[in-house]
C-alpha positions in Angstrom: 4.7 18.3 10.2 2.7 16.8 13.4 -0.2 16.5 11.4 1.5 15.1 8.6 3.1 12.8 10.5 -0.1 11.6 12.2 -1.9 10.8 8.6 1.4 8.4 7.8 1.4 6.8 10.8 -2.5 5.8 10.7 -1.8 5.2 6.3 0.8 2.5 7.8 -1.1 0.7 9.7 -3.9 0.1 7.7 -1.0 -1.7 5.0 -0.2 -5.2 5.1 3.7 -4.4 4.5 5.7 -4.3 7.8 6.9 -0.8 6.5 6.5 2.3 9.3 6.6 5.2 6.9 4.6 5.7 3.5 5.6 4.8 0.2 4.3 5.7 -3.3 3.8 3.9 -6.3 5.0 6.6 -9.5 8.8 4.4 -9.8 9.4 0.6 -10.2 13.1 1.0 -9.9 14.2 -0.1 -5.9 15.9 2.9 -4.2 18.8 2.0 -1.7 18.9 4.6 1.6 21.8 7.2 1.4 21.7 6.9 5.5 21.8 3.4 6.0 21.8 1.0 2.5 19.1 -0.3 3.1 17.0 -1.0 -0.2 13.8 0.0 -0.5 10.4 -0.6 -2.7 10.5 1.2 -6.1 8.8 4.7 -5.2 9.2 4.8 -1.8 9.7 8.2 -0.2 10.9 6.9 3.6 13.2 4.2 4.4 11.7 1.6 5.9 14.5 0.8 8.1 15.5 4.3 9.5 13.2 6.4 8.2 15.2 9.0 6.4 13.5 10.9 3.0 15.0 9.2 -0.2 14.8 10.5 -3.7 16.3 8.6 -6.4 20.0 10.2 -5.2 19.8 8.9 -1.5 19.5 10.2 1.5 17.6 14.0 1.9 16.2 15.1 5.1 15.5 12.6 7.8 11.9 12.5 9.5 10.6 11.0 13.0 7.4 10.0 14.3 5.7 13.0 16.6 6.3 11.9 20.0 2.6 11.1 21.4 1.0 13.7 23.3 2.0 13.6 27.0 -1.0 12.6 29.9 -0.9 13.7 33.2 -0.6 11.9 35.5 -2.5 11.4 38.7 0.4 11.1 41.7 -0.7 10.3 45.6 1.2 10.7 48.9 0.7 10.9 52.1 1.4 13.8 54.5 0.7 15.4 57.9 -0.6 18.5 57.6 -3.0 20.7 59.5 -6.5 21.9 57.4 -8.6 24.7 57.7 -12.5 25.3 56.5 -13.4 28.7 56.5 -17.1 29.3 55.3 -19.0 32.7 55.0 -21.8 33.0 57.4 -25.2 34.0 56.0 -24.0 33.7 52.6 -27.7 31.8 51.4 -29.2 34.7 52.6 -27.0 36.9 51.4 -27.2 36.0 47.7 -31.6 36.4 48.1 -30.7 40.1 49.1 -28.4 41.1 46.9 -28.1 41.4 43.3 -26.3 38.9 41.3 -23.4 40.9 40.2 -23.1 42.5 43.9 -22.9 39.1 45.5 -20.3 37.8 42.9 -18.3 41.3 44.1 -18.8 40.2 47.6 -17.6 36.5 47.2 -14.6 38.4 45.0 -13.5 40.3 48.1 -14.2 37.7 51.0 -12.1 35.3 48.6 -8.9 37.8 48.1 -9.4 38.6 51.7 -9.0 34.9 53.0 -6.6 34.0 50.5 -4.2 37.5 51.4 -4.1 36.0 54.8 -3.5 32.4 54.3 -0.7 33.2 52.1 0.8 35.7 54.3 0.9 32.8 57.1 2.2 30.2 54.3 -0.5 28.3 54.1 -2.3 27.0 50.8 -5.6 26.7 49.3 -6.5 23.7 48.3 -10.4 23.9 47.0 -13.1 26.3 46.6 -16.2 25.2 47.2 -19.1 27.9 47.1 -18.2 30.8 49.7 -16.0 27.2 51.7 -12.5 27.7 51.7 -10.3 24.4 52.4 -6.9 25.3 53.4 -3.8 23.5 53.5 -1.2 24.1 56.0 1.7 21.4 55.3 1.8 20.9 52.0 3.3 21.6 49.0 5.5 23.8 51.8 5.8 22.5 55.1 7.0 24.3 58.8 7.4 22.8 62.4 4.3 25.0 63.4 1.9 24.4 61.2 -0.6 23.9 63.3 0.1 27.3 64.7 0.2 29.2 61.4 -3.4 27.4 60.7 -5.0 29.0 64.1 -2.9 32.1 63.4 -4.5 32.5 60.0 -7.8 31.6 60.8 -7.9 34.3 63.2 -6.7 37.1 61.2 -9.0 35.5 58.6 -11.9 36.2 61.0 -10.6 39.8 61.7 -10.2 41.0 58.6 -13.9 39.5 56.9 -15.1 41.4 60.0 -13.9 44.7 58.9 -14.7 44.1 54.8 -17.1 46.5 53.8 -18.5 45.6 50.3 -22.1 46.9 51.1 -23.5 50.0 53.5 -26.0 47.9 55.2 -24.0 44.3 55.4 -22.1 43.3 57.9 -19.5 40.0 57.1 -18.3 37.3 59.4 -16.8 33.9 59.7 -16.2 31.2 61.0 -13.3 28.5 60.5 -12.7 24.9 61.6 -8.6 23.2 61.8 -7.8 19.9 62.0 -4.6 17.8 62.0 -3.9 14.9 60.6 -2.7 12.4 57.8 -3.7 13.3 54.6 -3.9 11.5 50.9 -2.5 14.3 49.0 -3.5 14.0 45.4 -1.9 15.9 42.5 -2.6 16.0 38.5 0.0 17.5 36.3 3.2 19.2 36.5 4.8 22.9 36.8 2.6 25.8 37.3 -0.2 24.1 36.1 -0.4 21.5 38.6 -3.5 20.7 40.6 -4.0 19.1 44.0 -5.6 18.3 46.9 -6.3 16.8 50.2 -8.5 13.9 51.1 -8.6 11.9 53.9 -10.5 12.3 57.7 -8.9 15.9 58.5 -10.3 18.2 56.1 -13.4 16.2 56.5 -13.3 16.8 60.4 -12.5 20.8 59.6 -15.6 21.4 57.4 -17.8 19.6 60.1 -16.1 21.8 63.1 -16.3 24.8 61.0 -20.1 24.0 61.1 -20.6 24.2 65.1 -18.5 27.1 65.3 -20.1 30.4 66.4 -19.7 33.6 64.0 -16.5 35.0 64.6 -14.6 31.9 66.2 -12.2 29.3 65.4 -12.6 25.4 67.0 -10.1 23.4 66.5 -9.7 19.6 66.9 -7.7 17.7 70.0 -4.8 16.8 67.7 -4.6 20.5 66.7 -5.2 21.6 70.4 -2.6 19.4 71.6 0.5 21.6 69.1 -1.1 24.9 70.5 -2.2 25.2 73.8 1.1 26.5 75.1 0.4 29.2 72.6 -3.4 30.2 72.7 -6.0 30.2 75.5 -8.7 27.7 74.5 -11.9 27.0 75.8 -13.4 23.7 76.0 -16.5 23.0 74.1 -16.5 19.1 75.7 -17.5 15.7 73.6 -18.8 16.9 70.4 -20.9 14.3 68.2 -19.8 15.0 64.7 -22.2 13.9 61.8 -19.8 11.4 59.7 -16.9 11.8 62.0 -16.7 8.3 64.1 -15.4 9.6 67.3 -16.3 12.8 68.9 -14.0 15.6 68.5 
């Protein structure tokens, strides 16, 4: 019937006649609509008023136009939320060693083991990118102690890539950046399907700390550091010049 549909609509418009459903030509006799008296064209088979299938004894089934498919759309808000970048170290190197299919295995299991734990500290993922995690604590679900959860998770995210054993001779590490900030939250669709993501300063700022991190560690920014320092020791690592980041972190 969609397709149907589709075929009259497009027959319509290419007719001079203001008349929104198709008509054929076999009767000269006018046919007047069962549904609402309105009279029609000889050998019409719609009304043109309501659209109902005639015959020449009224009023038989009535049709509608198929609804045009939905789009989805693109919806933005802004939130506060804390990010985390957690990036495989070695991982170039890696994937020279080993053989295709063993490296995709490896990236399997770093990527259940980093998603396991940033789930089980209800945090979200919000992009792959390569052996790059970007994680989202904030948003869709949000807690007082985000920020917490974030450094939480990014150490037992570092403990347990530690301990992953995919290959005899391999030993795995990490290393993970957090930021807070505002974020530009940007989500397509609706339902299960739906697909977001953050953009904005922060996730930018948790990639580049991820980057002067030392295998193993988490840094985290001075807007993270200032919602946790009652609850982990930190050590200093003084003005940092950040590449794309315009004040130091």
């Amino acid at each position: 019937m969609r397709d149907k549909t589709r075929l009259l609509a497009r027959v319509i418009v290419e007719d001079s006649e203001p008349n929104r459903f198709c008509k054929s030509r076999r009767s000269t006799l006018p046919i007047r609509c069962g549904a609402c008296g309105h009279s029609n064209r000889a050998g019409s088979n719609f009304c043109a008023n309501c659209g109902a299938r005639l015959t020449s004894k009224g009023l038989t089934t009535r049709v509608a136009l198929a609804p045009s498919p939905s789009r989805s759309l693109e919806a933005v808000e802004r939130r506060q939320v804390t990010t985390m970048f957690c990036d495989l170290v070695g991982s170039t190197a890696l994937s020279a060693r080993l053989d295709p299919e063993d490296f995709r295995e490896l990236i399997a299991a770093y990527y259940r083991d980093v998603i396991a734990e940033v789930q089980h500290f209800g945090g979200s993922v919000a992009r792959l990118i390569g052996d790059g995690v970007l994680i989202c604590f904030g948003y869709p679900a949000a807690h007082e102690d985000d920020a917490e959860r974030a450094v939480r998770a990014g150490l037992a995210v570092i403990a347990a890539i530690h301990k992953l054993k995919v290959h005899p001779d391999i030993a795995l590490n990490a290393r993970v950046g957090i930021a807070t900030g505002l974020v530009v939250v940007s989500t397509i669709g609706e339902g299960p399907g739906q697909e977001w993501t953050v953009l904005g300063d922060t996730p930018n700022l948790a990639a580049r700390l991820q980057t002067i991190a030392e295998p193993g560690t988490v840094v985290i920014a001075p807007t993270t550091h200032r919602l946790v320092a009652e609850a982990f020791p930190c050590r200093t690592l003084g003005s940092q010049e950040i590449k794309g980041i315009a004040s130091p972190a």
